[in-house]
C-alpha positions in Angstrom: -33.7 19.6 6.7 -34.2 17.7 10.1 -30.9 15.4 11.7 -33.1 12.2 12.8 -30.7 10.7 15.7 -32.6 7.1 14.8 -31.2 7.6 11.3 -27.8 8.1 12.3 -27.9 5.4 14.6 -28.6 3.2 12.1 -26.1 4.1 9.6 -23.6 4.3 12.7 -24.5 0.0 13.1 -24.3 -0.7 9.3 -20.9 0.8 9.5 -20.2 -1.0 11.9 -21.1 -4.3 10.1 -19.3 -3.4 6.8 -16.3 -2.9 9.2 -16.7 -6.6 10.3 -17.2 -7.7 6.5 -13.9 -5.8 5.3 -12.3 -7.8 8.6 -13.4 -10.8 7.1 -12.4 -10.1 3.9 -9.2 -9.2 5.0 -8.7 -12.3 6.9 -9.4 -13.9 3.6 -7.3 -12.2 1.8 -4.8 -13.1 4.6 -5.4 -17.0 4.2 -5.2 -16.7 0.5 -1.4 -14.3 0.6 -0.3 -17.1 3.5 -1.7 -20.3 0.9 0.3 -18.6 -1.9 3.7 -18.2 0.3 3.8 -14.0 -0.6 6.9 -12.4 -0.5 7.0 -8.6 -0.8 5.5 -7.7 -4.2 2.9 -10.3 -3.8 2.2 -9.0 -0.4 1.8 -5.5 -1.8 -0.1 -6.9 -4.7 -3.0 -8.4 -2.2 -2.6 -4.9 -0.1 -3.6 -3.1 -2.6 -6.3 -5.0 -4.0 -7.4 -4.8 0.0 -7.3 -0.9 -0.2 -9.3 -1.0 -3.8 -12.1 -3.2 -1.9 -12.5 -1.2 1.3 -12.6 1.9 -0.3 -14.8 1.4 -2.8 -17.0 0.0 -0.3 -16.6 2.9 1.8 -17.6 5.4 -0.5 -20.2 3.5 -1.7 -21.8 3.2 1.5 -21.2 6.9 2.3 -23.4 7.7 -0.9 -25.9 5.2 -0.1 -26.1 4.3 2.7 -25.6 7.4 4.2 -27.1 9.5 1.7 -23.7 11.5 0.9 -23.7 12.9 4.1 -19.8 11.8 5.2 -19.9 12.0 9.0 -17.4 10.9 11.4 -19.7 8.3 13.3 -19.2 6.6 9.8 -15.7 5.9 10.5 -15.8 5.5 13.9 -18.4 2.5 13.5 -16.6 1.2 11.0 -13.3 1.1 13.2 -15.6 0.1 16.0 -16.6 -3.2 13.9 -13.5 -3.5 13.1 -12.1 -4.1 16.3 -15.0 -6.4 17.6 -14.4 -8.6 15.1 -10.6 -8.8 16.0 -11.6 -9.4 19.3 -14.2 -11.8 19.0 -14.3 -14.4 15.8 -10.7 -13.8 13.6 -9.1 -16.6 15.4 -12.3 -18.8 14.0 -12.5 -17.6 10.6 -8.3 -18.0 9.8 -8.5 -21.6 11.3 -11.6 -22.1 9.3 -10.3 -20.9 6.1 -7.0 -22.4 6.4 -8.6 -25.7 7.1 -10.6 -25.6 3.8 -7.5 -24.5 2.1 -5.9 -27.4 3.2 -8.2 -29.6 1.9 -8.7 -27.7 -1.5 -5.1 -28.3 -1.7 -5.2 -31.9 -0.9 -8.3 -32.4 -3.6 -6.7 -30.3 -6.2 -2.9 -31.9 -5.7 -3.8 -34.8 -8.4 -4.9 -32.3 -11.1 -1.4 -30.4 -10.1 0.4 -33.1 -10.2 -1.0 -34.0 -13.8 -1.0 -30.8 -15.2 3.2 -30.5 -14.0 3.5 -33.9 -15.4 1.8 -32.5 -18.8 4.1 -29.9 -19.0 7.4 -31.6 -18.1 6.2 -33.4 -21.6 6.0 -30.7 -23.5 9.4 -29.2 -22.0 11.0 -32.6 -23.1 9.5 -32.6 -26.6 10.4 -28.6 -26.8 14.4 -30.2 -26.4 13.6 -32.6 -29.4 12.4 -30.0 -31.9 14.3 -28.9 -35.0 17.7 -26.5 -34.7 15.6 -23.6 -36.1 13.1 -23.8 -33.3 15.4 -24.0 -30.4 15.8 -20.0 -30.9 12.7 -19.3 -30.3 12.0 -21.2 -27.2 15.2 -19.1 -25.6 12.9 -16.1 -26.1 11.1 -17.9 -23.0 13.4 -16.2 -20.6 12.5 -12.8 -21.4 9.0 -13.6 -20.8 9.1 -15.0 -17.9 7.7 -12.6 -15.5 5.9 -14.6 -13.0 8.5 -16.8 -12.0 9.5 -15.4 -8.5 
């Protein structure tokens, strides 16, 4: 089996742009945990999911791309787009995806505004209801999980 450098030079730059794709989902991600006001199981929550996404994409692109063959140049290309990224275009893509989260907030705050409005109704109505039904709408505070 013959090492062809050309080969590993070109897996070394395709690691280096699925680093800078992970960066920009990342940043992403970081819009969306910001856009959601995280606290800290939130925060883990979209960490994790984070982890899921980059490694699967790593070993996937190991065994692919790479053939199966897990160097080191792998990682250090990946780190090395990575940081360019950082460097470079982050700035740009978090003002660019807060800006459109803004405005999916602004477009969407009608149909949250009707939607709360739809519920308060049916909370108000839930008050009306029959003796023998109030019981069962107290088992709503044990299921309420997603609250906080």
């Amino acid at each position: 089996m013959e090492v062809s450098i050309a080969a590993q030079t070109i897996v070394f730059f395709e690691a280096a742009l699925l680093g800078i794709a992970l960066s920009v989902v990342y940043d992403l991600i970081r819009v969306i945990r910001v856009q959601a006001h995280a606290r800290r199981a939130k925060t883990a929550f979209f960490d994790a999911v984070f982890c899921l996404i980059s490694g699967l994409s790593l070993f996937f692109f190991v065994v692919f791309a790479a053939k199966g063959e897990a160097r080191g140049y792998i990682i250090v290309g990946a780190f090395l787009g990575t940081a360019l990224y950082f460097m470079t275009v982050s700035k740009l893509i978090l003002r660019l995806g807060f800006g459109i989260a803004k405005i999916l907030s602004k477009v969407s705050y009608p149909v949250r505004r009707s939607v709360k409005k739809a519920l308060g109704l049916l909370r108000s109505d839930a008050r009306k209801r029959p003796a023998g039904t109030k019981s069962l709408i107290k088992l709503k505070k044990y299921f309420n999980f997603f609250r906080k």
